[in-house]
py3Dmol code that shows the C-alpha trace and the ligand (Angstrom):
import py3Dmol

protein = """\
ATOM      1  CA  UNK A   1       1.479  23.949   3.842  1.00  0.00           C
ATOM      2  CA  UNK A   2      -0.580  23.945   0.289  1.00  0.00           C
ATOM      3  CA  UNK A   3      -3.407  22.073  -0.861  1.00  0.00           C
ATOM      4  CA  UNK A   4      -3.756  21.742  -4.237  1.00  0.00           C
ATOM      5  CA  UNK A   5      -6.190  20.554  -6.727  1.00  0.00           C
ATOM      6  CA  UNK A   6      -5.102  20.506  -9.877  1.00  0.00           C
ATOM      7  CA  UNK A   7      -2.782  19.197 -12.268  1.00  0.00           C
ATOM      8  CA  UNK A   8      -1.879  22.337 -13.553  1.00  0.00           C
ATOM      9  CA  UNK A   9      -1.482  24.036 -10.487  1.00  0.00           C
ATOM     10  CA  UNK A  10       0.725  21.063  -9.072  1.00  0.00           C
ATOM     11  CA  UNK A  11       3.041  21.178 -12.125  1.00  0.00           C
ATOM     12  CA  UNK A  12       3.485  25.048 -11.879  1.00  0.00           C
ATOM     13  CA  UNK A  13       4.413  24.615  -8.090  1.00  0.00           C
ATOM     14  CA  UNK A  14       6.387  21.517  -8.812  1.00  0.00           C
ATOM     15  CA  UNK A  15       8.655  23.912 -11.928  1.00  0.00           C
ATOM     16  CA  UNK A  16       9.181  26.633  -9.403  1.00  0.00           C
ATOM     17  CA  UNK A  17      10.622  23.970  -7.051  1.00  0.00           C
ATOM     18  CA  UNK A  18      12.883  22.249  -9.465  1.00  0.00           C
ATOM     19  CA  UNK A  19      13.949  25.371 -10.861  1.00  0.00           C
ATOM     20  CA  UNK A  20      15.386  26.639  -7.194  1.00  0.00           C
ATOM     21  CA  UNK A  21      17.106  23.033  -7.422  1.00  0.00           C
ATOM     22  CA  UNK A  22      14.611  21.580  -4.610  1.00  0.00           C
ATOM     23  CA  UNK A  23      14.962  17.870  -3.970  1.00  0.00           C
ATOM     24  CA  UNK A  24      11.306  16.655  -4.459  1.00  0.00           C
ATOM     25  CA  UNK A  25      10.050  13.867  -2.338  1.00  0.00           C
ATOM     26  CA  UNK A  26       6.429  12.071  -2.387  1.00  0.00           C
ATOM     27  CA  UNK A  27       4.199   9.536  -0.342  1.00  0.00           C
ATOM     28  CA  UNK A  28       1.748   8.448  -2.392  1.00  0.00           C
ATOM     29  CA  UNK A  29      -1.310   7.529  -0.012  1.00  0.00           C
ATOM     30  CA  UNK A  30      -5.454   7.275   0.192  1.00  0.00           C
ATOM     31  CA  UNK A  31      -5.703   9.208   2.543  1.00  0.00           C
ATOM     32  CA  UNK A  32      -7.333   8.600   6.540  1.00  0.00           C
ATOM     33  CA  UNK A  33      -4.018   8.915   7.633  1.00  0.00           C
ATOM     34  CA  UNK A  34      -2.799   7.111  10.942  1.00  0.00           C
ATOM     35  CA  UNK A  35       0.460   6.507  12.385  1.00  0.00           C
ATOM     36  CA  UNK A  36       1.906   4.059   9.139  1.00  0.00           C
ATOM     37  CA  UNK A  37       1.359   7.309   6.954  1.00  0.00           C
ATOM     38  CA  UNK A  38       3.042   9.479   9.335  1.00  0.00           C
ATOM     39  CA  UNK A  39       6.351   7.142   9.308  1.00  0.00           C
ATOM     40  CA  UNK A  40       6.499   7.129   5.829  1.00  0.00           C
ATOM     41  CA  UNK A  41       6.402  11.011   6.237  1.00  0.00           C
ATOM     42  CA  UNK A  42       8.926  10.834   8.846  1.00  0.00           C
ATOM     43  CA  UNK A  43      11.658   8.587   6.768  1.00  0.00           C
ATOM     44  CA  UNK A  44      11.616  10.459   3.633  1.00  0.00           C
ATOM     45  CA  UNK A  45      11.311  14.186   4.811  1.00  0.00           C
ATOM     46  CA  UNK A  46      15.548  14.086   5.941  1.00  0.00           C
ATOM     47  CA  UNK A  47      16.109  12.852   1.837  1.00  0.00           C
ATOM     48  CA  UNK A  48      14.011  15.709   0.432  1.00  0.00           C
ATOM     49  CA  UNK A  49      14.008  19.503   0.198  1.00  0.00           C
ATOM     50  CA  UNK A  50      10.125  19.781  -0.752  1.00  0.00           C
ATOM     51  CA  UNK A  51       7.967  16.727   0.000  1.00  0.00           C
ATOM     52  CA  UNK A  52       4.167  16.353  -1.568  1.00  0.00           C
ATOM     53  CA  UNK A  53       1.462  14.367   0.010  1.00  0.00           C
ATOM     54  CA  UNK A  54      -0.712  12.828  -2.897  1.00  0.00           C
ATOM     55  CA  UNK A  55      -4.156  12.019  -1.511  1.00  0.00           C
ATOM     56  CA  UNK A  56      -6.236  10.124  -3.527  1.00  0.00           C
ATOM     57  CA  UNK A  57      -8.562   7.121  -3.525  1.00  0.00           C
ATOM     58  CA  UNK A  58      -7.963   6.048  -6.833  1.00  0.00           C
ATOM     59  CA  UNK A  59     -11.616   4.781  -8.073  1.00  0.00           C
ATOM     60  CA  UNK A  60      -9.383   1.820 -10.505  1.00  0.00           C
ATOM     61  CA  UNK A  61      -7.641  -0.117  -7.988  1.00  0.00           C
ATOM     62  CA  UNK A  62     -11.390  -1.433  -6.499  1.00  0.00           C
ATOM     63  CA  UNK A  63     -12.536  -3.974  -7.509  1.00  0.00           C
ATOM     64  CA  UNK A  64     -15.740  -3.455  -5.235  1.00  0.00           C
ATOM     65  CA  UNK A  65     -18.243  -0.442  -5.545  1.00  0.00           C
ATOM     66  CA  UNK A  66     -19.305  -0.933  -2.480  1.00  0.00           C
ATOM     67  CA  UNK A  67     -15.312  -1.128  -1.030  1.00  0.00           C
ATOM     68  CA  UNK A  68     -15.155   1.927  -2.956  1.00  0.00           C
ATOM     69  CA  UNK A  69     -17.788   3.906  -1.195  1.00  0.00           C
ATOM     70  CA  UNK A  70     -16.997   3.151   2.394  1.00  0.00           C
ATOM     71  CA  UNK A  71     -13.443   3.461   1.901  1.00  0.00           C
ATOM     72  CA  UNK A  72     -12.716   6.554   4.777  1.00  0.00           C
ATOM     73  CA  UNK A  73     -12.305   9.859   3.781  1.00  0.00           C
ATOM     74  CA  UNK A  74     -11.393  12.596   6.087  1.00  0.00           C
ATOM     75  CA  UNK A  75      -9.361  15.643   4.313  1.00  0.00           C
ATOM     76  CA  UNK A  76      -9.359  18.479   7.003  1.00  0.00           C
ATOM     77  CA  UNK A  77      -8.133  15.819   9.669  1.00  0.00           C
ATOM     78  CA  UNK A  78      -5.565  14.538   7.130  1.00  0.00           C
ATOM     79  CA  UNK A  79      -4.341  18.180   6.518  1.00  0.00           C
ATOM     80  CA  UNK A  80      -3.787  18.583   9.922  1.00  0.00           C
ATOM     81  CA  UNK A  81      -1.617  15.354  10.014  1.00  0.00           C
ATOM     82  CA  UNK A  82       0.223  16.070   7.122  1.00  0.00           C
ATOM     83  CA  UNK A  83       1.000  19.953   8.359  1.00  0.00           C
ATOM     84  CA  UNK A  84       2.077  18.300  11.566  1.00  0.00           C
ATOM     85  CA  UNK A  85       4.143  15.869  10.245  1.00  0.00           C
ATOM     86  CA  UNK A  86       6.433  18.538   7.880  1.00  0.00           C
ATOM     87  CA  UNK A  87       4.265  17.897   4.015  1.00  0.00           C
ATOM     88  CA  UNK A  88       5.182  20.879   2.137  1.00  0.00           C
ATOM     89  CA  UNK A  89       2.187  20.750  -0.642  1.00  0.00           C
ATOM     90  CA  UNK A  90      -0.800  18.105  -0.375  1.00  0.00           C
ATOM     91  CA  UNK A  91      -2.282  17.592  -3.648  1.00  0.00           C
ATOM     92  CA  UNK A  92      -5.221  16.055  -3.344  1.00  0.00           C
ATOM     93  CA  UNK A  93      -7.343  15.558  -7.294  1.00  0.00           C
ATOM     94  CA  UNK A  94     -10.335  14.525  -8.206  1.00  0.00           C
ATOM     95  CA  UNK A  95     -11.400  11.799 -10.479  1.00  0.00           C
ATOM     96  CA  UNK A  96     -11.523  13.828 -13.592  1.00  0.00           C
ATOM     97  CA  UNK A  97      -8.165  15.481 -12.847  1.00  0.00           C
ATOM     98  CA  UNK A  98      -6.330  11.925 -13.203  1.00  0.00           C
ATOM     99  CA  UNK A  99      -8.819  10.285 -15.219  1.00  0.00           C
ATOM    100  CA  UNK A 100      -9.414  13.070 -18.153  1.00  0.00           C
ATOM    101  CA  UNK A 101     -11.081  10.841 -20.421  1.00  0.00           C
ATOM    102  CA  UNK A 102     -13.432   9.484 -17.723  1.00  0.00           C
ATOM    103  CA  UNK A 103     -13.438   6.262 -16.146  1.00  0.00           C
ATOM    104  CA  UNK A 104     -16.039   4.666 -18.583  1.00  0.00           C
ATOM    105  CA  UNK A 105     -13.106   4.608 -21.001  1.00  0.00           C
ATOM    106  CA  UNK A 106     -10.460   3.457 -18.440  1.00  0.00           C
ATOM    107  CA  UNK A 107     -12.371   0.427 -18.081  1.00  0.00           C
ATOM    108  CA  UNK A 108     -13.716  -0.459 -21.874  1.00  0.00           C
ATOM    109  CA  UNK A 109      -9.746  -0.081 -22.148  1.00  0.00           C
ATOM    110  CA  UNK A 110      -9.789   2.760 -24.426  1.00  0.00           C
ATOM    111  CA  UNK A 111      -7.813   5.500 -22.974  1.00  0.00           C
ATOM    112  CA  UNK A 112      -3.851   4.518 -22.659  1.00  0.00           C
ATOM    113  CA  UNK A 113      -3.573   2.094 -19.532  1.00  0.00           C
ATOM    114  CA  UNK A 114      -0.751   0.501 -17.961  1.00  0.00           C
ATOM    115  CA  UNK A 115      -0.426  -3.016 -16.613  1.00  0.00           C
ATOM    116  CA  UNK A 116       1.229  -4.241 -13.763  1.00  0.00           C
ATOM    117  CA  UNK A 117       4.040  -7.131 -14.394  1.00  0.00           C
ATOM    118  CA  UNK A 118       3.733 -10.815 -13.151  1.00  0.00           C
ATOM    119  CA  UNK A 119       4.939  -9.728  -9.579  1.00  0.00           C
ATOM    120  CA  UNK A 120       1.085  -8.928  -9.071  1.00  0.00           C
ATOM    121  CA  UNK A 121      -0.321 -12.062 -10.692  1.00  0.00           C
ATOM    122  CA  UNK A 122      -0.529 -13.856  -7.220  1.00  0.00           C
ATOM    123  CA  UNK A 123      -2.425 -12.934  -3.834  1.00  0.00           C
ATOM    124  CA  UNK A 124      -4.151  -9.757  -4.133  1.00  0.00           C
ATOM    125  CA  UNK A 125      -3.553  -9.718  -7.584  1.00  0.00           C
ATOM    126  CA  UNK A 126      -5.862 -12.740  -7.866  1.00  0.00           C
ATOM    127  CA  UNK A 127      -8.074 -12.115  -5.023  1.00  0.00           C
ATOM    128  CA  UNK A 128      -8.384  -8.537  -6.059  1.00  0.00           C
ATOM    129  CA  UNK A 129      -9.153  -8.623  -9.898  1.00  0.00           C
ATOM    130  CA  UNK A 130      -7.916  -5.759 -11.954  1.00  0.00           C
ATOM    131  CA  UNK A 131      -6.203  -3.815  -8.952  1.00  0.00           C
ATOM    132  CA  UNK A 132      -2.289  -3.783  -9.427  1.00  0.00           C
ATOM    133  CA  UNK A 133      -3.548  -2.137 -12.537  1.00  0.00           C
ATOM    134  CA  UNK A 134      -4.965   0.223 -11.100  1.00  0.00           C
ATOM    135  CA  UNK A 135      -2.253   0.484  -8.685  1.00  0.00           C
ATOM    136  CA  UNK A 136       0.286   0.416 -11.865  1.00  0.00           C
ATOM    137  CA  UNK A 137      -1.976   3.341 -13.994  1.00  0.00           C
ATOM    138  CA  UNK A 138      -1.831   5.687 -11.340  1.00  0.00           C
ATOM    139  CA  UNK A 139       1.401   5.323  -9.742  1.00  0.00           C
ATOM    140  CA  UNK A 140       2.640   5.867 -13.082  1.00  0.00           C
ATOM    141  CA  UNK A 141       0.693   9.387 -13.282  1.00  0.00           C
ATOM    142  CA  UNK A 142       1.915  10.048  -9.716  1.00  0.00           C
ATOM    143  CA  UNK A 143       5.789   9.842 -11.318  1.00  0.00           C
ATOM    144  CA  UNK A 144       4.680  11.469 -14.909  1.00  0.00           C
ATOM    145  CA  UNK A 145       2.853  14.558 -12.470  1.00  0.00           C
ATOM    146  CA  UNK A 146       5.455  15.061  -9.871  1.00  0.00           C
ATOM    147  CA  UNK A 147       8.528  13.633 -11.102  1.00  0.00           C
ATOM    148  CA  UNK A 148       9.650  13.071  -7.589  1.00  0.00           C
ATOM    149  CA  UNK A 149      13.459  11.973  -6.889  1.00  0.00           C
ATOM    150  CA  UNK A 150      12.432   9.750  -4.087  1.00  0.00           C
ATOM    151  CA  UNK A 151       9.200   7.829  -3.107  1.00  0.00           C
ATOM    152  CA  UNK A 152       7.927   6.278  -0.600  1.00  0.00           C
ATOM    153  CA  UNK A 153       6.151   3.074   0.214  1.00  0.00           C
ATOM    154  CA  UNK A 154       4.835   0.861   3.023  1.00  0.00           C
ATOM    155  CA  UNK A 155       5.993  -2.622   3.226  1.00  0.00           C
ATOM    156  CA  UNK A 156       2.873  -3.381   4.742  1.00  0.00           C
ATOM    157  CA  UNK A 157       1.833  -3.576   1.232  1.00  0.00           C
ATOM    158  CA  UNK A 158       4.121  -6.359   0.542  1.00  0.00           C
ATOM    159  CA  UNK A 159       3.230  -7.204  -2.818  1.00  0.00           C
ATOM    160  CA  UNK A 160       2.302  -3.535  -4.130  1.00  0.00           C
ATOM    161  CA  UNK A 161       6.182  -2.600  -2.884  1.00  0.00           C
ATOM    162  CA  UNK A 162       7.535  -5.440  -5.316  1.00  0.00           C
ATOM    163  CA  UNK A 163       4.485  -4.518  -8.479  1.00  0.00           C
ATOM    164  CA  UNK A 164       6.033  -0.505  -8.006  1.00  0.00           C
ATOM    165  CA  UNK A 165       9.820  -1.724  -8.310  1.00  0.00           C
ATOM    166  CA  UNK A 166       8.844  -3.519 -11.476  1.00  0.00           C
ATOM    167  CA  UNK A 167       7.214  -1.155 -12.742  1.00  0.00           C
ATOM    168  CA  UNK A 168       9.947   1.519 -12.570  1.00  0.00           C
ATOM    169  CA  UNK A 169      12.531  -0.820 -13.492  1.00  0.00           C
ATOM    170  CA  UNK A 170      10.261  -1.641 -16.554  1.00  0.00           C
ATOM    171  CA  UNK A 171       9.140   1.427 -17.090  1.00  0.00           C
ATOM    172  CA  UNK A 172      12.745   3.613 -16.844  1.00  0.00           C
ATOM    173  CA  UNK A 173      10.877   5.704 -14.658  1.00  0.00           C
ATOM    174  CA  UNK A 174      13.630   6.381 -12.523  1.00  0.00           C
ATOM    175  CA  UNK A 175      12.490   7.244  -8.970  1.00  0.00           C
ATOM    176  CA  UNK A 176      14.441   6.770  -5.946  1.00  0.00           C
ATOM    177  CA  UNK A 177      12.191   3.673  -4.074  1.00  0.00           C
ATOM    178  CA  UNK A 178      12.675   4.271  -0.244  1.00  0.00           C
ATOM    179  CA  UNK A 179      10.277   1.489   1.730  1.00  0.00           C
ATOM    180  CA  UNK A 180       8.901   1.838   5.389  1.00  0.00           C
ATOM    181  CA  UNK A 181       8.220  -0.864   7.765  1.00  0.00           C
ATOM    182  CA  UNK A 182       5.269  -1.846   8.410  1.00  0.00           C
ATOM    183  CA  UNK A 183       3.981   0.087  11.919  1.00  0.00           C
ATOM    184  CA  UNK A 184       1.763  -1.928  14.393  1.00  0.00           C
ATOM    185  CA  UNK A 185      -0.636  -0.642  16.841  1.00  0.00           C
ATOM    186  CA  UNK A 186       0.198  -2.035  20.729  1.00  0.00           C
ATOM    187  CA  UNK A 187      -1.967  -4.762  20.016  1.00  0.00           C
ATOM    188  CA  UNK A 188       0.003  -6.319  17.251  1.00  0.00           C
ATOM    189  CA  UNK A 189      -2.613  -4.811  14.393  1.00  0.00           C
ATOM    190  CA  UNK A 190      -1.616  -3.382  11.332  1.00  0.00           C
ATOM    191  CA  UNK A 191      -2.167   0.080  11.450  1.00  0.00           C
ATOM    192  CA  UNK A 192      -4.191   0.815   8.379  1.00  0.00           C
ATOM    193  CA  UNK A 193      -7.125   3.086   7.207  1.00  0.00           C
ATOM    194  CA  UNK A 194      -9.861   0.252   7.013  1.00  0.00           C
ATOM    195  CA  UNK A 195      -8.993  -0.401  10.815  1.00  0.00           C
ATOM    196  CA  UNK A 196     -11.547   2.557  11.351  1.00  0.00           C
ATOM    197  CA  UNK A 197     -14.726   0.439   9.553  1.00  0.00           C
ATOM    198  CA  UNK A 198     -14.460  -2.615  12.120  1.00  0.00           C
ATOM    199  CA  UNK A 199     -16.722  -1.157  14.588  1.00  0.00           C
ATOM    200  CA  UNK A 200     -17.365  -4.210  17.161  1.00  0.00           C
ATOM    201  CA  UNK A 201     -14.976  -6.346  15.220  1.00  0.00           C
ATOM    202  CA  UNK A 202     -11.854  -4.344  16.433  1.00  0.00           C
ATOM    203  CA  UNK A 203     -10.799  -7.041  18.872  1.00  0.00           C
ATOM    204  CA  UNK A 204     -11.257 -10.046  16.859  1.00  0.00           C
ATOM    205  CA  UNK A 205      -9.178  -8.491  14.503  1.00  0.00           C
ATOM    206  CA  UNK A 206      -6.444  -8.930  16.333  1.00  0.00           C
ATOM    207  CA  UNK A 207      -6.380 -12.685  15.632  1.00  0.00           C
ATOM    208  CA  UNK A 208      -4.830 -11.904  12.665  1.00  0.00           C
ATOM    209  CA  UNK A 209      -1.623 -10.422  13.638  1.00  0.00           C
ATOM    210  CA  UNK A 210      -1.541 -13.075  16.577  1.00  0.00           C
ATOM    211  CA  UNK A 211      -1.798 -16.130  14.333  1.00  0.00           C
ATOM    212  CA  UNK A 212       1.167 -14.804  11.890  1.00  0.00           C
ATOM    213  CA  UNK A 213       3.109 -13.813  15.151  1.00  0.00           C
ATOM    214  CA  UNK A 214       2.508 -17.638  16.276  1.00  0.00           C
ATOM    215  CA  UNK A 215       3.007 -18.867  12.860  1.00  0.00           C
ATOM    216  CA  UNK A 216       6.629 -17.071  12.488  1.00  0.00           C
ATOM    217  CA  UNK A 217       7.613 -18.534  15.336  1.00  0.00           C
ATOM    218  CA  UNK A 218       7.111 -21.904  14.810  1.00  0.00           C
ATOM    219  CA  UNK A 219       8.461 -21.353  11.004  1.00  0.00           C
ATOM    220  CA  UNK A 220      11.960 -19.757  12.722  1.00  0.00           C
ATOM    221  CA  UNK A 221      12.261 -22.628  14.746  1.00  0.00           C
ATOM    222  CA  UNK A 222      12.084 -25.318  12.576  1.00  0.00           C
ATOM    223  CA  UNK A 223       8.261 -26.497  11.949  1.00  0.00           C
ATOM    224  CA  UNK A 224       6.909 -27.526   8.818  1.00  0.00           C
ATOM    225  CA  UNK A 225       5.794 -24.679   6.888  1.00  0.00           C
ATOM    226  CA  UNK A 226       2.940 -26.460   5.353  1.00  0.00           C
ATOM    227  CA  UNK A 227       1.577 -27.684   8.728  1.00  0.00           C
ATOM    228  CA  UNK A 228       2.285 -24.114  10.277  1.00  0.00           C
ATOM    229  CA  UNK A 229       0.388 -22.318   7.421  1.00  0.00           C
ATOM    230  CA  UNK A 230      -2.758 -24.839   7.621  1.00  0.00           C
ATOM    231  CA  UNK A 231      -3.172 -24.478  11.547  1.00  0.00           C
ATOM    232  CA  UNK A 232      -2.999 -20.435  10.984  1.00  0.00           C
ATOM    233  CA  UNK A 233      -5.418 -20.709   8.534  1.00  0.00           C
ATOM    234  CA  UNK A 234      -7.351 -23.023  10.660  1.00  0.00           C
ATOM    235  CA  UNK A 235      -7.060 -21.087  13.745  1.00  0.00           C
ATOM    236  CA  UNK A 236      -8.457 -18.514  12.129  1.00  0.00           C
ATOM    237  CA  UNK A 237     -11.312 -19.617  10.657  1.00  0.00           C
ATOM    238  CA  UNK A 238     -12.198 -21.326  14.363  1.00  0.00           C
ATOM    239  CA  UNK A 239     -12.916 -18.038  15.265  1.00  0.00           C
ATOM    240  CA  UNK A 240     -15.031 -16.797  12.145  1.00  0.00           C
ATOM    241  CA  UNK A 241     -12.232 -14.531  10.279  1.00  0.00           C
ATOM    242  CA  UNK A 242     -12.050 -15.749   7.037  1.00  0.00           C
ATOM    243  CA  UNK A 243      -8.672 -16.152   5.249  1.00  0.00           C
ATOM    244  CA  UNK A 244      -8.226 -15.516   1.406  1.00  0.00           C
ATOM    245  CA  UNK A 245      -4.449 -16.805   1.936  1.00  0.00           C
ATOM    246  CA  UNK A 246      -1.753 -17.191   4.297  1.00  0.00           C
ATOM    247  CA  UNK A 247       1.817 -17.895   2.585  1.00  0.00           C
ATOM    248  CA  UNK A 248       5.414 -18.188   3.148  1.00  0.00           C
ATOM    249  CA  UNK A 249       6.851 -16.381  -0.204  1.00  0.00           C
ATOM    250  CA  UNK A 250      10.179 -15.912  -1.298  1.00  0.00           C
ATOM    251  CA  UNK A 251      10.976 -11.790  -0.518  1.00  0.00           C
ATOM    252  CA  UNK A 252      12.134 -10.715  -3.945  1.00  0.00           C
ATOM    253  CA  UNK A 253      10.114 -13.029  -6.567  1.00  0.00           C
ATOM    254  CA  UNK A 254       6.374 -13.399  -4.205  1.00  0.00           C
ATOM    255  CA  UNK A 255       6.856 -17.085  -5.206  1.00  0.00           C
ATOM    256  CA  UNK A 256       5.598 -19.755  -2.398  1.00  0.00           C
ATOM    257  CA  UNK A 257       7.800 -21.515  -0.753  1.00  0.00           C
ATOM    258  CA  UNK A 258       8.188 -24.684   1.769  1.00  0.00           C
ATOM    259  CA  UNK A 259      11.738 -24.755   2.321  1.00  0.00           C
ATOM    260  CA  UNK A 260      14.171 -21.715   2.880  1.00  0.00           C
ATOM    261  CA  UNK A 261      17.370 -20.295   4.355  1.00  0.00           C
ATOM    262  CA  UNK A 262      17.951 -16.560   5.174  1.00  0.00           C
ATOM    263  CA  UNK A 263      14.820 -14.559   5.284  1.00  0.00           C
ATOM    264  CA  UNK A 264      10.942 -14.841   3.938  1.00  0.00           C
ATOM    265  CA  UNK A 265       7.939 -12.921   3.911  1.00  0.00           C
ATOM    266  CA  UNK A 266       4.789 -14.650   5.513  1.00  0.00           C
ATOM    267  CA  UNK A 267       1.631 -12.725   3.284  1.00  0.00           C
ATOM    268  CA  UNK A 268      -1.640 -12.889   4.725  1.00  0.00           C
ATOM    269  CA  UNK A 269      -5.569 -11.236   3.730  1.00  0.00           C
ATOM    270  CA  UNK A 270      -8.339 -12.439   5.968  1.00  0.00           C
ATOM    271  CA  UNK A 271     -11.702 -10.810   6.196  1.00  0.00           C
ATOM    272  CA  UNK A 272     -12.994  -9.413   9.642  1.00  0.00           C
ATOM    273  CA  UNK A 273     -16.777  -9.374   9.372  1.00  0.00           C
ATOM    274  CA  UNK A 274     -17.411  -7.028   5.995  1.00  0.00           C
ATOM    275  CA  UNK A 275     -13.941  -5.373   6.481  1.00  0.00           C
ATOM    276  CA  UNK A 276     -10.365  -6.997   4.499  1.00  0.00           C
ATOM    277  CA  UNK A 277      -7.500  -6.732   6.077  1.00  0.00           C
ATOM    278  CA  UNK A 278      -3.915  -7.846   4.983  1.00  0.00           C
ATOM    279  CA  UNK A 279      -0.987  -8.621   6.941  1.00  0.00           C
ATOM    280  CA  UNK A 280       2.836  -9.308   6.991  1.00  0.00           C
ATOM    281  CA  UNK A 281       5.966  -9.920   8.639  1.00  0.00           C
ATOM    282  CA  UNK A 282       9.573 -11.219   7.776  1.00  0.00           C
ATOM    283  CA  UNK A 283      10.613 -15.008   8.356  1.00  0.00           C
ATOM    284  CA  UNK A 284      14.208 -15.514   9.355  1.00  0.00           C
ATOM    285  CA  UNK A 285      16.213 -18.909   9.849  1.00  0.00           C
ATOM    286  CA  UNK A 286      19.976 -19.645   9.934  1.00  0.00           C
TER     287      UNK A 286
END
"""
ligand_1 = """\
23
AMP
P -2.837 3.675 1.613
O -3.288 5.056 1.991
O -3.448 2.592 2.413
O -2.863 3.436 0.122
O -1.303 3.625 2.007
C -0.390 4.583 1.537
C 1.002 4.106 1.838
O 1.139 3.944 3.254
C 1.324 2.751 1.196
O 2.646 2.776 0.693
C 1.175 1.793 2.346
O 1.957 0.638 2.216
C 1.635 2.644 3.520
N 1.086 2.125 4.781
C -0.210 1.866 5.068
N -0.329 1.330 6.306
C 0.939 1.228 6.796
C 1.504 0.736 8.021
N 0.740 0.222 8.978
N 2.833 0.807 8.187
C 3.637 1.318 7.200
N 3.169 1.788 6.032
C 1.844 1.746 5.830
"""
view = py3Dmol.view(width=600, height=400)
view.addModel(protein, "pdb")
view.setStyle({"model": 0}, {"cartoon": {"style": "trace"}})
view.addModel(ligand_1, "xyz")
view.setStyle({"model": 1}, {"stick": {}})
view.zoomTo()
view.show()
């Protein structure tokens, strides 16, 4: 397996591959990979003849310094994941390799930026100000570097899943979406890379998962969604986790909703002590 640095080197690599007729897949992650990483590995590796790890903690999608700077960051243990899991190239930039006019610029909105569409408006779009377009600016210079056939991404980023399909429908940038599920740890917690900043906080953390758990139930069989979201909410906040929302939202458009048929998508961000967390899981009713 490579690791590489550079743009350059990555599209020199990339032009050798295409030329040979290589399928080219990527899974576009932050890196501290755990288990939810390794099954997006795992489902798109079969669909692709060369598959590239991007591994990047894109400064623009923070909307916190300080979120910025404690966000984990572990390369040689990710290497090892990645080599285990069957990643032909990691490519793992800097800043200034994505960001060639700086990131002063990026943010006075002077270099060419993209914006995400009103899929992101909502939720972490509005609790996170600024960070679907950051999400939006680099995915699109993941596609425009690569030019993978098929990506990858992790429902457990409900709403980032629907801002990326807009954005290559919008865009014509014509990737192949595949989408994981989300993977849980035995505990019912979303496996993801801020899990390892909760220190003593781990096991209240699992409220979280636990009150959407109790409040799918009680949506599948029948209860008033209104009531159900308000005593989730409530529940949690009994025990000092502090919600930023919990909704019932239609799967396809993120709008809220009271009443359905079929299937939903309960969305959920809470903060643990100093760390945010997000959750979700699928509603289903006859
Ligand atoms: P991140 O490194 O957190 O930006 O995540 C990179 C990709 O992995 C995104 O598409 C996430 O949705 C996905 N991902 C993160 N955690 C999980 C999980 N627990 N299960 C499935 N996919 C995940």
């Amino acid at each position: 397996m490579q690791l590489i640095r550079s743009v350059k080197e990555m599209r020199s690599d990339l032009d050798k591959q295409r030329g040979a007729k290589q399928r080219i897949g990527l899974v576009p992650t932050m890196g501290a990979l755990h288990q939810g990483h390794e099954s997006l590995i795992h489902l798109i590796r079969p669909e692709v003849d060369y598959l590239v790890l991007w591994l990047f903690v894109n400064p623009t999608q923070f909307n916190s310094p300080d979120d910025l700077a404690k966000y984990p960051r572990q390369l040689d243990r990710d290497l090892e994941v990645a080599r285990e899991a069957g990643v032909d190239v990691v490519f793992a930039p800097s800043v200034e390799e994505i960001y060639p006019d700086g990131l002063e610029r990026y943010y006075a909105g002077h270099s060419v930026r993209v914006h995400a569409g009103d899929c992101s408006f909502g939720f972490e779009g509005a609790h996170r100000p600024g960070h679907f377009d950051g999400v939006a600016h680099v995915v699109t210079c993941f596609f425009n570097i690569i030019r993978p056939d098929v990506a990858v991404f992790g429902e457990k980023d409900f709403q980032q899943v629907k801002v990326v399909q807009q954005l290559n429908r919008d865009l014509h940038l014509g990737v192949e979406l595949l989408i994981a599920p989300l993977k849980r740890e035995a505990s019912g917690l979303a496996l993801s890379s801020r899990n390892a900043l909760l220190g003593d906080d781990a096991q209240l953390a699992l409220s979280l998962s636990r009150a959407l758990f109790r409040a799918k139930t009680r949506i599948e069989e029948g209860d008033d969604v209104a009531e159900v979201l308000a005593e989730a909410d409530a529940s949690l906040r009994r025990e000092s986790i502090e919600p930023e929302y919990i909704e019932l939202v239609d799967s396809m458009t993120m709008s809220p909703l009271t009443h359905f048929e079929g299937a939903a998508q309960i969305v959920a961000a809470a903060n643990v002590g100093t760390v945010r967390l997000i959750d979700t899981m699928q509603v289903r009713k006859q």
